[in-house]
C-alpha positions in Angstrom: 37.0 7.6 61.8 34.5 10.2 60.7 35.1 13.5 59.2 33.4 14.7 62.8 36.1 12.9 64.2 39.0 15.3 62.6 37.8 18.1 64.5 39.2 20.4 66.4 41.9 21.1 63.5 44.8 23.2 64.3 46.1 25.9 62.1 49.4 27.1 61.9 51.3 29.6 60.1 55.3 29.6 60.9 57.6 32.6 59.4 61.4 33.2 60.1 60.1 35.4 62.8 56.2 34.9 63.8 53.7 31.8 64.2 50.3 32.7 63.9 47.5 29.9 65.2 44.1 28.9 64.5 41.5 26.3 65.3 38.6 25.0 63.4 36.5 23.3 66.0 34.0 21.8 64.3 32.9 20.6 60.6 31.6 23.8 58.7 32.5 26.3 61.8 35.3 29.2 60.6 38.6 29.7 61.3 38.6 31.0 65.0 40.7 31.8 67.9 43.6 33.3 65.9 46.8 34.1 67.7 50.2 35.7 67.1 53.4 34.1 68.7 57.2 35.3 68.2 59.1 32.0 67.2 62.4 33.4 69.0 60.2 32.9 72.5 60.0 29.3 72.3 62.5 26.3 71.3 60.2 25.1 68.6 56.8 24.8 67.7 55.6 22.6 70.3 56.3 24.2 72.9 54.6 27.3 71.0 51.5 24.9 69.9 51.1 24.2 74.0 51.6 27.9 74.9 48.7 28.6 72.2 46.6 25.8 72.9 46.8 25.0 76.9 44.8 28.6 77.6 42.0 27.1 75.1 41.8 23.8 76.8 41.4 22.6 73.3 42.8 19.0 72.1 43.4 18.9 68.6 42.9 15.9 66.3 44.3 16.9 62.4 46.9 19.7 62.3 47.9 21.6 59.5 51.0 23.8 59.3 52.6 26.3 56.8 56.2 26.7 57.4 58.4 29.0 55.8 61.7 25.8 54.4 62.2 23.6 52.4 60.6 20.9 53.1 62.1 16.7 52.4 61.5 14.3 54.6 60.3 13.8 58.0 63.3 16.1 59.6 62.7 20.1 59.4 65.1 22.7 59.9 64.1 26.3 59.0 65.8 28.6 57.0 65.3 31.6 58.6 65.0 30.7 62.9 66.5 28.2 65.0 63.7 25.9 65.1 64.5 22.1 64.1 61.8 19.1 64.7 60.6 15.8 63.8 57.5 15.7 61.7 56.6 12.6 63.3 57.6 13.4 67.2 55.5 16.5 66.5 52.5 14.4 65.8 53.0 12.2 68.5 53.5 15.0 71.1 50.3 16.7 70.3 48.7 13.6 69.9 47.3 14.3 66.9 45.5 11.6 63.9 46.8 13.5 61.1 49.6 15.9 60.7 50.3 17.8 57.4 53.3 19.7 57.0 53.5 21.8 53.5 55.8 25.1 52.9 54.2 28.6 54.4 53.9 29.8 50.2 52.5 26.7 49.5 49.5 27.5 51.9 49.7 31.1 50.9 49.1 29.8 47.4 46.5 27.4 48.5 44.8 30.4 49.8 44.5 32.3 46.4 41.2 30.9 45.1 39.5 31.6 48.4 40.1 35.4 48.3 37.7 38.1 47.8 38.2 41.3 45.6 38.0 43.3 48.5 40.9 41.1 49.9 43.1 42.1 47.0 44.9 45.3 45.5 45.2 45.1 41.3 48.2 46.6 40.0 48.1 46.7 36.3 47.6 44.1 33.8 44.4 42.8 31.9 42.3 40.0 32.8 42.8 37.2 34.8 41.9 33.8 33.0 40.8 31.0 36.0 41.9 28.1 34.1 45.5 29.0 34.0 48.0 28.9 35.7 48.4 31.7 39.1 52.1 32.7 40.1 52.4 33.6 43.8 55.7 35.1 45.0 56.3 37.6 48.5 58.9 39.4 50.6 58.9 39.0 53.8 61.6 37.7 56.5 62.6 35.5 53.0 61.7 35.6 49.6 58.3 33.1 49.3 57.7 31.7 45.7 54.8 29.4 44.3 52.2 28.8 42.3 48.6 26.9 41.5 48.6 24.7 38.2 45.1 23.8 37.1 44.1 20.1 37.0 40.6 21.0 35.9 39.0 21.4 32.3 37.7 24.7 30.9 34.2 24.5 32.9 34.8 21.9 34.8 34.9 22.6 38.8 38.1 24.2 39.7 41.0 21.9 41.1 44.5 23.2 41.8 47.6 21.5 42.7 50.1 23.7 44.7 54.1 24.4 43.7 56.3 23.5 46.7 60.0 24.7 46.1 62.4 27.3 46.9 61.9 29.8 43.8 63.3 32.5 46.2 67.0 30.7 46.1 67.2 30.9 42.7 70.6 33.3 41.7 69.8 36.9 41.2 69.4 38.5 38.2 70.7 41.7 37.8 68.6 44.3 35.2 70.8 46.9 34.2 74.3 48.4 35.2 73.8 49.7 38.7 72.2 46.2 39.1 75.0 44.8 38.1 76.9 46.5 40.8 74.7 45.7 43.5 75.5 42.3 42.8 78.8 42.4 42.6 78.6 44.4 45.8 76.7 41.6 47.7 78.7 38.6 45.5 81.7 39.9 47.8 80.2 39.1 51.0 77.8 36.1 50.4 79.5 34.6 47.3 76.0 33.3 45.5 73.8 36.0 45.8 70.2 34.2 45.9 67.0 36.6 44.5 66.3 36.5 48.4 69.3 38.3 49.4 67.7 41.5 48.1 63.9 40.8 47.5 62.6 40.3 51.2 62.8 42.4 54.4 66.9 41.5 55.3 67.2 42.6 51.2 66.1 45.8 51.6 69.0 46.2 54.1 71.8 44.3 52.2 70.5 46.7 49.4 70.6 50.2 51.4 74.0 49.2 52.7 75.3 48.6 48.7 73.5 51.8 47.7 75.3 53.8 50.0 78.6 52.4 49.0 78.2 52.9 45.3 76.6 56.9 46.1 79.3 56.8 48.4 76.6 58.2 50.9 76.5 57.6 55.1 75.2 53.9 55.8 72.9 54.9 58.7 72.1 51.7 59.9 68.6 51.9 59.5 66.1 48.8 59.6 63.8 47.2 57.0 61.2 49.3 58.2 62.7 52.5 58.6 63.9 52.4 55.0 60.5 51.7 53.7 58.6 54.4 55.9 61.4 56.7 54.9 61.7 56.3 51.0 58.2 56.1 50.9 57.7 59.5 52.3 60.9 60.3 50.7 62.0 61.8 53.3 65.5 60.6 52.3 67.1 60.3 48.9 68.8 56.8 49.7 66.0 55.3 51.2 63.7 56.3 48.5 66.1 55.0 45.7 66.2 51.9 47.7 62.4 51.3 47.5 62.3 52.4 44.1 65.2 49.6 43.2 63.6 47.0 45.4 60.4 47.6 43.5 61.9 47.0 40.3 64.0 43.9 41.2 60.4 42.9 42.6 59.2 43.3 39.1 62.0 41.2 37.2 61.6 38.7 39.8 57.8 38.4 39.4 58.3 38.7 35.4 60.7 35.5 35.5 58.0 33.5 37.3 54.9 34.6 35.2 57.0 33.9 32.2 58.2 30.6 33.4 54.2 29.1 34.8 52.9 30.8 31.8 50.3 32.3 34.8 47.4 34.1 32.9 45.6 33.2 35.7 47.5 36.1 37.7 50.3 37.0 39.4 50.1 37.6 43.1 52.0 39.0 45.8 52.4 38.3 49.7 54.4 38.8 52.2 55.0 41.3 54.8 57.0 44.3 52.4 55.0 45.1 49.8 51.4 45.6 51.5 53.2 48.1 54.1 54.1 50.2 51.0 50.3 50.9 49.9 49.2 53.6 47.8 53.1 53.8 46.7 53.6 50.6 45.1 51.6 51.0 42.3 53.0 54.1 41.1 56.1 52.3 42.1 59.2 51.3 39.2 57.0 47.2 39.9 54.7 47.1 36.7 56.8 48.8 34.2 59.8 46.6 35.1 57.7 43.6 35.4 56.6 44.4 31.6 59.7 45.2 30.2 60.5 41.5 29.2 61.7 42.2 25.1 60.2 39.6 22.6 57.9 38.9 25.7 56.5 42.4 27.0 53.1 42.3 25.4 52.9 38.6 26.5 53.4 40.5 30.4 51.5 43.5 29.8 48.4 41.7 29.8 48.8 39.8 33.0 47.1 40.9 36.2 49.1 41.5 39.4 48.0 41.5 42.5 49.2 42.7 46.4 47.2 40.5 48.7 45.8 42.4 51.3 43.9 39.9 53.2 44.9 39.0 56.8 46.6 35.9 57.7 45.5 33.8 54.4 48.0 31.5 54.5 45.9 30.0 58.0 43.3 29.2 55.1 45.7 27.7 52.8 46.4 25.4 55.7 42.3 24.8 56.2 42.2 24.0 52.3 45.7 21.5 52.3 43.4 20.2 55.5 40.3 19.4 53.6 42.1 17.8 50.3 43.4 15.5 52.7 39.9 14.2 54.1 38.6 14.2 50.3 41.7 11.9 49.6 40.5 9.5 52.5 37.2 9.4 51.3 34.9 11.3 53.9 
């Protein structure tokens, strides 16, 4: 087969709630013919992959798709929506050549050397070095977490292998005393309290709902979005402390993974929350908390963060995990 030959390539971008499509029909030709899709409306993604792909008339040969699990083996099961599938029957049903199925942050992260300036917000921090490590982590229907390790040279062309885990799983870790009760708030009803129960869009609910206990203030019920339009406006005192909380947990969150990577090549953040909060984030409780590390603060202080404002990147992730695969075949 030629590298012609792996053309049309489908994209695919699957969340807990959304599946966004793409094609690249033809060697050198852009991402095209992007389209949203609400997971909930079909049984899995083939059915979704036909709904998207029969009104083309388009036959895809390679496929690459970002999902938001874990990922081991050929079976999937996703975290966050009821979709379940073979890797292999997948392939075969869309009769596709190639089929390469990586974690949604992993094609987010992917995605991160391909971004422009204008694509991205900088919040605080010095320089960013491009032959260290990058830190990607975002809040959207989960908690995302990942990262780029250099396997280049100073000076040498750039080459980046991806992180694919489940960073957003890991136990929460609580900052200061009302912290502390949060947790133990949230350790009554879930037991382990992953950073994901608070640092995503469901967090920002299980957090308004413990805020409201500890203030001892009405629980109005409110969504995801209605707490961050509110507190961002502050147009209500709860709401706004919840933003300003969720901020900072954001921060500690972010600090532990810089610190852990060692990621002077930047720390970036995705994800469906945090670019909805614009102009408020950076003057948001984020930075300082993400630099107050101790022994470690000035180590912090002088990396870069970034909200990434692009739209749909993680499609061109999936274009990029696409492309390392033909240069492993040789074309």
């Amino acid at each position: 087969m030629s590298l012609e030959q792996s053309y049309p390539r489908l994209l695919a971008d699957v969340g807990g709630t959304n599946v966004r499509f793409a094609l690249i029909r033809a060697a050198g030709a852009p991402i095209s013919d992007e389209r949203n899709l609400v997971c909930a409306d079909y049984p899995g993604p083939f059915e979704a992959a036909r709904a998207y792909l029969d009104p083309l008339a388009v036959a895809p040969r390679w496929a690459a798709i970002g999902i938001a699990t874990p990922l081991s083996g050929d079976a999937v099961k996703m975290t966050n929506n009821h979709w379940a599938f073979s890797q292999a029957a997948l392939q075969a049903q869309l009769q596709l050549d190639e089929l390469t199925v990586i974690n949604d942050f992993t094609a987010l992260a992917l995605s991160l050397p391909l971004l422009t300036d204008e694509e991205l917000v900088k919040v605080g921090g010095g320089e960013r070095d491009t032959d260290r490590p990058i830190a990607l982590l975002g809040a959207g229907t989960g908690l995302g977490v990942s990262g780029l390790m250099p396997a280049h040279l100073p000076g040498e062309t750039p080459r980046w292998i991806p992180i694919q885990g489940e960073g957003g799983h890991v136990s929460f870790s609580p900052f200061n005393h009302k912290e502390d009760e949060i947790l133990r708030i949230l350790r009554q009803e879930f037991g382990h309290v992953s950073a994901e129960r608070l640092i995503s869009g469901p967090g920002v609910v299980n957090l308004y709902r413990a805020l409201s206990e500890l203030n001892q203030v009405a629980n109005e019920g409110l969504s995801a979005a209605d707490i961050t339009q509110r507190g961002v406006a502050n147009d209500c005192p709860l709401c706004r402390e919840t933003v300003d909380i969720f901020c900072g947990m954001l921060g500690t969150a972010a600090a532990n993974l810089a610190v852990t990577l060692g990621a002077h090549g930047g720390l970036y953040i995705g994800g469906g929350v945090v670019p909805k909060l614009g102009d408020y984030f950076a003057a948001s409780p984020f930075r300082k908390r993400f630099e107050q590390k101790g022994r470690f603060s000035n180590y912090l202080a002088a990396v870069p963060s970034y909200v990434i404002v692009a739209n749909n990147p993680a499609l061109r992730g999936t274009a990029a995990a696409l492309n390392a695969l033909a240069a492993r075949k040789g074309y």
